[in-house]
TIDRENTI-920511 format. One record per residue (C-alpha): z, x, y; residue in three letters. Coordinates in pm, 1 decimal, m for minus. Each point is the difference from the previous one (the first is absolute). Layout:
<nodes>
(node (Z, X, Y), "ALA");
...
</nodes>
This chain:
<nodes>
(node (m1616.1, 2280.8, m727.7), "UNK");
(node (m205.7, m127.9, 287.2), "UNK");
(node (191.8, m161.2, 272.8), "UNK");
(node (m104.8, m330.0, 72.9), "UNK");
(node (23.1, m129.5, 412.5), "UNK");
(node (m186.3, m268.0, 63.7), "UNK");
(node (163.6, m387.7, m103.7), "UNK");
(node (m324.2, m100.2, m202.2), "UNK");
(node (58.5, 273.6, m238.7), "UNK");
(node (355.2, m29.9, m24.0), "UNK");
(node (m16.0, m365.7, m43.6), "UNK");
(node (m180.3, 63.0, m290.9), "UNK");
(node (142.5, 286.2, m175.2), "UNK");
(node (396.9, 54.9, 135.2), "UNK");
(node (215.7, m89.6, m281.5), "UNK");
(node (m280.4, m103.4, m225.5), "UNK");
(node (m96.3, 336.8, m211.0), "UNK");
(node (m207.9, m67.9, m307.1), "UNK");
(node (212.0, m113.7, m311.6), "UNK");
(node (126.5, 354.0, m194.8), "UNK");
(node (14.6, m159.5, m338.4), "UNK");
(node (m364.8, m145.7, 25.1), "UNK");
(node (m185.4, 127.8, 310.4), "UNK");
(node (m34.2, m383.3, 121.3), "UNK");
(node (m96.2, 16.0, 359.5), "UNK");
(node (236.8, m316.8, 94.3), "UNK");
(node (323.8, 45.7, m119.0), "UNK");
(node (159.2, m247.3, m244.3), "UNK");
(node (225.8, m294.8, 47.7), "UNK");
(node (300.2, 111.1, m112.2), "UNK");
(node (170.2, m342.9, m133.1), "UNK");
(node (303.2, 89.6, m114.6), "UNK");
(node (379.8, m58.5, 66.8), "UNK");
(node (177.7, 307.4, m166.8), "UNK");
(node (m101.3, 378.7, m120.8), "UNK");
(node (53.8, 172.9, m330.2), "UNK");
(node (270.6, 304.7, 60.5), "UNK");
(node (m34.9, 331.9, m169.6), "UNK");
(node (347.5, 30.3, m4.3), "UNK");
(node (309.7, m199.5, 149.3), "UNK");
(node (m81.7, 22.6, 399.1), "UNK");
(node (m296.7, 209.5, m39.5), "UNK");
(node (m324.4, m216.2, 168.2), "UNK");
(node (m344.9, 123.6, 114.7), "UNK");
(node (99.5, m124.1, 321.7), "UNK");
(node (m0.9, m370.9, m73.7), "UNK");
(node (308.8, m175.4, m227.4), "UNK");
(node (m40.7, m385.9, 185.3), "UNK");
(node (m294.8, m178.9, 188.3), "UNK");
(node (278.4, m156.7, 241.7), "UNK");
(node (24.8, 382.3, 86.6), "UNK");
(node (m331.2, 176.9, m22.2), "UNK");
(node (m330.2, m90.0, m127.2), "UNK");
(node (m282.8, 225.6, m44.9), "UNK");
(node (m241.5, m276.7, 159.1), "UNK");
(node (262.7, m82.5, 249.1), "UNK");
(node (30.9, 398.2, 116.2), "UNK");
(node (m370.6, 45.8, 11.2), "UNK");
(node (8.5, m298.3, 288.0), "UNK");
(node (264.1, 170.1, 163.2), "UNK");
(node (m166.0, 331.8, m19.7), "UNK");
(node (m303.8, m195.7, 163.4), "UNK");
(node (211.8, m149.2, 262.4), "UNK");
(node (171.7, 281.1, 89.2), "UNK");
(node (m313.6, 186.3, 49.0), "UNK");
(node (m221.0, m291.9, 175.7), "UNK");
(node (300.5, m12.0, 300.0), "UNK");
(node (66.9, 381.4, 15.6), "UNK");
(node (m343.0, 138.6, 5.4), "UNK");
(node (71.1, 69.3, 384.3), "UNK");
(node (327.4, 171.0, m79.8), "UNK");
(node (62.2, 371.0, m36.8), "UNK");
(node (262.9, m116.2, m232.6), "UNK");
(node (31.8, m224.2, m339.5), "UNK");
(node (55.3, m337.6, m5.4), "UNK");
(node (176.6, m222.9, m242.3), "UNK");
(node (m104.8, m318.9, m95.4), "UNK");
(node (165.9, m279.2, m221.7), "UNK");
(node (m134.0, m318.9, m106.0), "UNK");
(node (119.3, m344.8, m53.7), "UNK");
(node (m22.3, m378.4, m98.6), "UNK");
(node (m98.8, m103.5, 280.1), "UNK");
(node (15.7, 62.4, 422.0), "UNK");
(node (261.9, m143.3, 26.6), "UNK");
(node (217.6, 177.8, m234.7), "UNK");
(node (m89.1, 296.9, 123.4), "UNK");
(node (121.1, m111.3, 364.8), "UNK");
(node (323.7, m124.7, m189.0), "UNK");
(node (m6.6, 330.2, m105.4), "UNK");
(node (m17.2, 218.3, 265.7), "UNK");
(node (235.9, m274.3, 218.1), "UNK");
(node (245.3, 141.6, m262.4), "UNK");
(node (79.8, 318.1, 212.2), "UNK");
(node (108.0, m172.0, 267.0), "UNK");
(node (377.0, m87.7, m36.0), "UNK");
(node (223.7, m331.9, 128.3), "UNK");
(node (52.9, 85.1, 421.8), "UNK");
(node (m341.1, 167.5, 39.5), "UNK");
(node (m276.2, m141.0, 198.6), "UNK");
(node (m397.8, m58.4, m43.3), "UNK");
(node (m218.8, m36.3, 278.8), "UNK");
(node (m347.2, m157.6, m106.1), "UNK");
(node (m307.4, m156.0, 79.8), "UNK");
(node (34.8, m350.0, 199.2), "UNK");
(node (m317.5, m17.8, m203.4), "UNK");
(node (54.3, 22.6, m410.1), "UNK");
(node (m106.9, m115.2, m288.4), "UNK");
(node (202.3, m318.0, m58.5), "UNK");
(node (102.3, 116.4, m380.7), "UNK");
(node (147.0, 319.4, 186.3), "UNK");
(node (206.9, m239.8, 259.9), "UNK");
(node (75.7, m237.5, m251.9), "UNK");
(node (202.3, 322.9, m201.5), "UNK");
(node (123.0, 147.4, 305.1), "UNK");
(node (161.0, m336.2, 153.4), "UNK");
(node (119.5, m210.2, m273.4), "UNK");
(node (63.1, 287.3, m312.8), "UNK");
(node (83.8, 306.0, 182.9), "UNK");
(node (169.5, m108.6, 316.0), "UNK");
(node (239.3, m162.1, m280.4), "UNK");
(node (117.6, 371.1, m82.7), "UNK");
(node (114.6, 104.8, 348.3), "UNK");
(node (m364.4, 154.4, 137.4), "UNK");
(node (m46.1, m107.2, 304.7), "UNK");
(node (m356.1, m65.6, 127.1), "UNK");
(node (m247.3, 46.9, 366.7), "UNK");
(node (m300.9, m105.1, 76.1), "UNK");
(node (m256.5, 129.0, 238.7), "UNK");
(node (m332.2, 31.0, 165.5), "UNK");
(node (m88.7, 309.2, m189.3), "UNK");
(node (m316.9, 48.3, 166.8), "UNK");
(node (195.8, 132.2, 282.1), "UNK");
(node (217.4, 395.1, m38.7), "UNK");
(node (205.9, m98.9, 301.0), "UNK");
(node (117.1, m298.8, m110.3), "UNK");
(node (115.2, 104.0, m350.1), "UNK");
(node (178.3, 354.2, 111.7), "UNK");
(node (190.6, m261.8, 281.7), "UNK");
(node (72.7, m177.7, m276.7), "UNK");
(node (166.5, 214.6, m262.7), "UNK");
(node (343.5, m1.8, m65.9), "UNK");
(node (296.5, 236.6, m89.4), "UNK");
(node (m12.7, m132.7, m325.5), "UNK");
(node (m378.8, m75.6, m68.1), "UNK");
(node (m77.3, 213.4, m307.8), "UNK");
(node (m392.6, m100.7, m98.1), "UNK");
(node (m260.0, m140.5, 276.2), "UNK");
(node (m270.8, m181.8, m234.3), "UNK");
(node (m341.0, m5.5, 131.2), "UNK");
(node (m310.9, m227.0, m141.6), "UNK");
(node (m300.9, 133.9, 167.6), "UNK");
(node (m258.7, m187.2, 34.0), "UNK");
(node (291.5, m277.3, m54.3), "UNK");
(node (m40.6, m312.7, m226.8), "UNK");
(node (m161.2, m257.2, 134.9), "UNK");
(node (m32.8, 84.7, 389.4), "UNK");
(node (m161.9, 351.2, m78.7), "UNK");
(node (229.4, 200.7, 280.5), "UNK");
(node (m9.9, 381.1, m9.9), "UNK");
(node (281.6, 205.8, 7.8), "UNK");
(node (m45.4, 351.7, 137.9), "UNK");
(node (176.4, 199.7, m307.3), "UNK");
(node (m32.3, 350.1, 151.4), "UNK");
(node (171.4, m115.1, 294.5), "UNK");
(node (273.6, m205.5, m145.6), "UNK");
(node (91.7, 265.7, m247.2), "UNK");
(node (m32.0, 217.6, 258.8), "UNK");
(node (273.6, m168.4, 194.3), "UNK");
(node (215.7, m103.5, m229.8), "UNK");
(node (93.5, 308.0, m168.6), "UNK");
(node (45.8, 106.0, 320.5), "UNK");
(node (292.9, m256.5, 35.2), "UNK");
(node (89.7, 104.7, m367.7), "UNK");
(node (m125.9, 162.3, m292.2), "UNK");
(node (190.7, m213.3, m202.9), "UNK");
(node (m171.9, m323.3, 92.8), "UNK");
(node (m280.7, m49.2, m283.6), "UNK");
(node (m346.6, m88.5, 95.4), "UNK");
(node (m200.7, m219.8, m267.3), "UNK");
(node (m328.7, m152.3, 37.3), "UNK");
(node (m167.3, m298.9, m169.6), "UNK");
(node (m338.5, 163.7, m80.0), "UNK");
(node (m152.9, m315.0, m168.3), "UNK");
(node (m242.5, m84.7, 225.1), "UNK");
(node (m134.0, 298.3, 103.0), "UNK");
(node (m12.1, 204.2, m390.5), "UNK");
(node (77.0, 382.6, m8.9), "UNK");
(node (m413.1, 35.7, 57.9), "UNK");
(node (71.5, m148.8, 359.2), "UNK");
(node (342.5, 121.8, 95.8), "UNK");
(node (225.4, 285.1, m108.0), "UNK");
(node (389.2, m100.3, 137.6), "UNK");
(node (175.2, 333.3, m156.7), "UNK");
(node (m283.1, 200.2, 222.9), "UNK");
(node (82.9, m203.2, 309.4), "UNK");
(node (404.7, 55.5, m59.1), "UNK");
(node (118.0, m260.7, m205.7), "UNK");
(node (253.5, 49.2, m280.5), "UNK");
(node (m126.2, m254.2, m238.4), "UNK");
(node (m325.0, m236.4, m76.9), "UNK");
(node (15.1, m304.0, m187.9), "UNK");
(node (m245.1, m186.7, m163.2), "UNK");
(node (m120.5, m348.5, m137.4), "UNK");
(node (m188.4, 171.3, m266.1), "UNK");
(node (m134.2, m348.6, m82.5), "UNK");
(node (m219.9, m14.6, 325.6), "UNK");
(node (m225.3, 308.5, 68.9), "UNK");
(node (115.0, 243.3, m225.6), "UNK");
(node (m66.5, m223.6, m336.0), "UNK");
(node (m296.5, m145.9, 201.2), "UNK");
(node (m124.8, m288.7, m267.8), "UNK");
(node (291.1, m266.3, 43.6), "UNK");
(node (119.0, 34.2, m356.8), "UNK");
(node (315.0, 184.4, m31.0), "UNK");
(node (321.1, 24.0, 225.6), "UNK");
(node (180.7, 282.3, 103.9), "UNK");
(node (182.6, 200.1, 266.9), "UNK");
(node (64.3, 387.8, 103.7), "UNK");
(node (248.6, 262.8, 208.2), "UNK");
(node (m192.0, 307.6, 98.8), "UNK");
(node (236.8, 290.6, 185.1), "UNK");
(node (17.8, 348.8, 116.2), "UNK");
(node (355.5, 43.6, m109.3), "UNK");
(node (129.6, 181.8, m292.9), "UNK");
(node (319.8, m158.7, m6.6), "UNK");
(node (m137.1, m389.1, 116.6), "UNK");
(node (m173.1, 30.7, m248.1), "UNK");
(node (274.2, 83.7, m275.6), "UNK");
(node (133.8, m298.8, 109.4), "UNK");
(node (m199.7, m234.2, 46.0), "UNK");
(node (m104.0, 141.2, m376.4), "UNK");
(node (290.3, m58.4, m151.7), "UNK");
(node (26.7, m386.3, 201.8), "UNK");
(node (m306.3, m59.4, m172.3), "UNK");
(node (180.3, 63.8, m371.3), "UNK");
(node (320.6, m155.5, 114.7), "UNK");
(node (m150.4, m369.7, 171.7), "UNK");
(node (m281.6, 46.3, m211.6), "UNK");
(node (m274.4, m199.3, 149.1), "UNK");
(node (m249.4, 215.7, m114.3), "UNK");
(node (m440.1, m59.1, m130.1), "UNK");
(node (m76.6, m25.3, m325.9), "UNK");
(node (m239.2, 248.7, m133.2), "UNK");
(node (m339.9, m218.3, 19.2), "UNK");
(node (112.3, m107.7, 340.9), "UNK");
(node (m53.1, 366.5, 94.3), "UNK");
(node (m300.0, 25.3, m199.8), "UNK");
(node (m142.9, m254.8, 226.8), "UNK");
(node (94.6, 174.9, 373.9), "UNK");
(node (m120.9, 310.0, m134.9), "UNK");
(node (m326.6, m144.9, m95.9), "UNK");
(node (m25.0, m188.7, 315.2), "UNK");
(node (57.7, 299.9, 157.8), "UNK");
(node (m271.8, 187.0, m87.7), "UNK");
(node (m205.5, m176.7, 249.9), "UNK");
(node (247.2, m21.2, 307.4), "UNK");
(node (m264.4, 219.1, 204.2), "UNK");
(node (m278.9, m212.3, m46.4), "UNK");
(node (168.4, m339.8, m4.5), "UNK");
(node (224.2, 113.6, 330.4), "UNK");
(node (m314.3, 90.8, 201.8), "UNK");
(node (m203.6, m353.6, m129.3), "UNK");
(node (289.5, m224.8, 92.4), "UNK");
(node (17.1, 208.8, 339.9), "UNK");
(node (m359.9, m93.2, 120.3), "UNK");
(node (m44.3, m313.4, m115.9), "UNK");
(node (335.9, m37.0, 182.4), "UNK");
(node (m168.9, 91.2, 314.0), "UNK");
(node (m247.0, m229.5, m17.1), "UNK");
(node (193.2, m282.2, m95.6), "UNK");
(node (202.8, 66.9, 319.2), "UNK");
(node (m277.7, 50.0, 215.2), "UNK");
(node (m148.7, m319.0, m144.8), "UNK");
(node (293.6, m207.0, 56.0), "UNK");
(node (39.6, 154.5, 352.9), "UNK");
(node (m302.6, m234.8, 116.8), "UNK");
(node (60.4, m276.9, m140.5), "UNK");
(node (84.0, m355.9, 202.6), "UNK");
(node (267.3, m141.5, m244.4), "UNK");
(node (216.7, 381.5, 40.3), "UNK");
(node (274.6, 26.6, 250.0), "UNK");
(node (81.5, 363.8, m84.4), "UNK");
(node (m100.8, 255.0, m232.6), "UNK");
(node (286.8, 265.6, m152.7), "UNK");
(node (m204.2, 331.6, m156.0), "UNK");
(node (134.9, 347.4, 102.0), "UNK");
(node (m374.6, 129.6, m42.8), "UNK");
(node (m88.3, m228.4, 346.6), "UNK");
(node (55.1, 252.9, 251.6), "UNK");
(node (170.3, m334.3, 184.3), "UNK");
(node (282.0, 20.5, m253.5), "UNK");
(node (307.2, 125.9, 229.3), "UNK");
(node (59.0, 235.8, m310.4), "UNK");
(node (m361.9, 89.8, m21.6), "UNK");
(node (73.5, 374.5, 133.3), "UNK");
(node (327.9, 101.3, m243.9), "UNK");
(node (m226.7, m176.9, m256.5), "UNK");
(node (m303.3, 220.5, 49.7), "UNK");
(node (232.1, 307.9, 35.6), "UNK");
(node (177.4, m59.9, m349.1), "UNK");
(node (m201.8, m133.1, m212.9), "UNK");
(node (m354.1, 84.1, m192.3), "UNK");
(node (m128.1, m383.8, 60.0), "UNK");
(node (183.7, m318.7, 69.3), "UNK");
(node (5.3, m190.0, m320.2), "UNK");
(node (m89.7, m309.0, m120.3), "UNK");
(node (247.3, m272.2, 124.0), "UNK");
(node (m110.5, m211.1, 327.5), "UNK");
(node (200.8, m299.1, 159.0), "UNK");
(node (m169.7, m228.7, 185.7), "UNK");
(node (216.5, m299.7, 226.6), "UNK");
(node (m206.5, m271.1, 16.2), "UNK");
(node (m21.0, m214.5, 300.2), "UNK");
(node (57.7, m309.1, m170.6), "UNK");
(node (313.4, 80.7, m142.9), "UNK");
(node (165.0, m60.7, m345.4), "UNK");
(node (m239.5, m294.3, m89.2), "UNK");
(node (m286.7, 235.3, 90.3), "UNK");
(node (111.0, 312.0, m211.3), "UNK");
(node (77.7, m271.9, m284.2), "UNK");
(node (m319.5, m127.3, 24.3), "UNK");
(node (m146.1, 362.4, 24.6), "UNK");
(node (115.0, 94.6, m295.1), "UNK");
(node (m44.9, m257.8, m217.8), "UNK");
(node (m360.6, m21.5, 92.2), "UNK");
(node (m123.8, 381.9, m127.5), "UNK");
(node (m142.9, 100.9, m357.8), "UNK");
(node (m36.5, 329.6, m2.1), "UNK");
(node (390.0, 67.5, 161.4), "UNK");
(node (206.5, m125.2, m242.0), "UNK");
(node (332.4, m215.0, 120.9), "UNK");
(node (246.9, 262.5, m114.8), "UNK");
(node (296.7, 207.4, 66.5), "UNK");
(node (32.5, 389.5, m24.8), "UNK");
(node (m289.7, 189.1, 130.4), "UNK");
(node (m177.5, 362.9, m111.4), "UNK");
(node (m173.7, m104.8, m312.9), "UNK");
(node (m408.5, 17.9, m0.5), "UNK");
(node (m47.0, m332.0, 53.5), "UNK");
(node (35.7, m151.2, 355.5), "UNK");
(node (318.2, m251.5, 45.8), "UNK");
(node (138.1, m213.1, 261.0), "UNK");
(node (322.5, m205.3, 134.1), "UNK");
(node (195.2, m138.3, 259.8), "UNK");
(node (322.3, 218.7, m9.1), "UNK");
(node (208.3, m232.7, 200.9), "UNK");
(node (m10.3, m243.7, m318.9), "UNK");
(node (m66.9, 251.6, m275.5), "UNK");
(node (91.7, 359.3, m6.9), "UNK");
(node (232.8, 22.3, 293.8), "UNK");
(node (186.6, m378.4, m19.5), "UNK");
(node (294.9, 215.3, m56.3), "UNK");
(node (36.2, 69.1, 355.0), "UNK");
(node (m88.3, m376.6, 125.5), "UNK");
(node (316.9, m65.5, 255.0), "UNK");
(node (69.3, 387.7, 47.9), "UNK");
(node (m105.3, 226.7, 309.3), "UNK");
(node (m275.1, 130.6, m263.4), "UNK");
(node (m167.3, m323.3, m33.9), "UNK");
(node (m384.6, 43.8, 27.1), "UNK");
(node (m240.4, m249.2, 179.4), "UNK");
(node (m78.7, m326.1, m232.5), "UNK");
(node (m359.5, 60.3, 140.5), "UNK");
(node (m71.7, 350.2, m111.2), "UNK");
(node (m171.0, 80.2, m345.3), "UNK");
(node (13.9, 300.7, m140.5), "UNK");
(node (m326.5, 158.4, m178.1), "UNK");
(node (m11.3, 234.8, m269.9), "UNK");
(node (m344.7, 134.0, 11.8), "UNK");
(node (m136.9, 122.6, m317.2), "UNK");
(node (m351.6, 212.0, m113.5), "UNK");
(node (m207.2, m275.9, m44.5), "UNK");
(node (m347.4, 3.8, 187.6), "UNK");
(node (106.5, m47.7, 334.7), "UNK");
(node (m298.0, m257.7, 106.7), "UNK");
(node (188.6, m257.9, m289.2), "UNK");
(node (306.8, 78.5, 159.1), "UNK");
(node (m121.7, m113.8, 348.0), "UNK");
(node (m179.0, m275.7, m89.7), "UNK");
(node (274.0, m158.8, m216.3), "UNK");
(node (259.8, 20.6, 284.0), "UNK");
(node (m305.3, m126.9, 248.2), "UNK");
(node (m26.0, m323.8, m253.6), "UNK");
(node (421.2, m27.8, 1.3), "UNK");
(node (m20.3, 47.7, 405.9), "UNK");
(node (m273.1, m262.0, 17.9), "UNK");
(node (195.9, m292.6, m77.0), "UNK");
(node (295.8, 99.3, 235.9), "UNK");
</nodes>
């Protein structure tokens, strides 16, 4: 069989063989709960969807492939209802005593478990300025067991060095876990398990699906035995996709490459647009080389996506206004789909963390820039900037 390297190919083919009972190029939905046994205990592999699904393992098999392509190893992936539960999931190694050190600078759904669910159970929770290796290895503890890294974070678009931090923790211990968020960057633009983390997550609802119509989450590891795990967490909590939900990622899939490398530029232009304009205090893009994470950024990653925050000097009346003013960017939370959304985190997607060390600026909006034509894009936030 011809081995396949490059991500385009795999996107489109890893997992997804043609159909052996009919030759159909795109596998089927398989919609079912339960499978007929030859005999008592014997299966052909599959006895309950909470357990396996043939759609649901061809995902995985995608997954797995998409984040290891830069390993000289497998990878494992497992998929689930949504992010989150796949966080809650992986959160589920770590027992009562044991510490997490994370970004100062998460997603407000991932504070939001980690505070007021988690915390409940004993784990006891950091936060820090990830963008910098010296302060996180100061800042690990006896009993810190998993440093969790977004990268670019969500919404202030910080990079964390992952070589380097997985560098220097394992140095401290090989027992401390490494897990990135990979959302915002896809497995097209950044490859954690290369770089030395232990696991990836995913919002499969954001880049990976790519169309804003399904929700969905993923683990992808290096382990064996993580993996067994985390496997058999998946059975046991069971907060697991149903089949057409995976149908859906693996179709949006298919066009990660292309859709990754449009969001990219028109990305860049929409930064360098909003760079020079009167109304802008400051621009947040790790693709401007004045980005103080510009250089990691560059180093690790293929592009540097499609989400841009912009603070606006007139504060939360002006981002209000901003937003409510554009066409073409829809007033929306999540990000990744093809379409081009935007929000002001402080009141939408991060009001979790309103009162909290984590709490963002009420003037910033966050842009999710999609692969429209990128002269509409411009011109519809040059009308919503015109009235500020």
């Amino acid at each position: 069989m011809t081995p396949i390297s490059h991500m385009e190919t795999l996107a489109i083919h890893a997992g997804q063989s043609p159909d052996p009972a009919t030759g159909a190029v795109i596998p089927p939905v398989y919609m079912t709960s339960t499978y007929a046994q030859e005999h008592v205990g014997v299966t052909k592999g599959f006895d309950y969807s909470r357990t396996a699904n043939p759609t649901r393992l061809a995902l995985e098999q995608c997954l797995a492939a998409l984040e290891g392509l830069e390993l000289k190893q497998p990878a494992y992936g497992l998929a689930f209802s949504s992010g989150m539960a796949a966080i809650d999931t992986l959160l589920r190694l770590i027992k009562p005593g044991e510490h997490v050190l994370a970004s100062n600078d998460v997603y407000g759904g991932t504070y939001r478990l980690f505070e007021h669910v988690l915390k409940d159970y004993g784990i006891k929770f950091s936060y820090i300025d990830v963008s910098n290796p010296n302060l996180l290895e100061n800042s690990l503890l006896p009993e810190t067991r998993l440093v969790w890294l977004e990268t670019p974070t969500n919404p202030l678009l910080k990079i964390a060095d992952i070589l380097e931090i997985s560098r220097r923790v394992k140095s401290r211990s090989p027992q401390i876990l490494v897990a990135v968020d990979n959302t915002f960057a896809s497995p097209h633009l950044q490859q954690p398990l290369a770089l030395g983390a232990d696991f990836v997550v995913h919002s499969t609802t954001k880049y990976l699906g790519g169309h804003s119509d399904v929700i969905g989450g993923a683990i992808v590891m290096k382990d064996r035995a993580s993996y067994e795990r985390l496997r058999y967490l998946q059975n046991a909590v069971g907060a697991v996709p149903g089949p057409m939900d995976c149908w859906l990622i693996l179709r949006g899939i298919k066009t990660l490459s292309l859709r990754m490398e449009r969001h990219s530029t028109n990305a860049v232009k929409v930064s360098e647009y909003l760079c020079g304009h009167s109304a802008v205090e400051q621009v947040i893009y790790p693709g401007l080389d004045i980005h103080p994470g510009h250089e990691v950024a560059k180093k690790q990653m293929k592009m540097f996506g499609g989400m841009v925050s912009v603070i606006l000097k007139g504060g939360e009346n002006a981002a209000r206004k901003m937003v409510e003013a554009t066409r073409i960017f829809a007033l929306a939370e999540s990000l990744g789909g093809v379409e081009s959304l935007i929000e002001v985190p402080a009141a939408m997607t991060h009001a979790s963390v309103a009162g909290s060390p984590l709490e963002v600026p009420a003037g910033l909006v966050r842009l999710s820039v999609g692969i429209e034509n990128i002269d509409d894009l411009i011109a519809d936030l040059d009308n919503a900037l015109s009235g500020l």
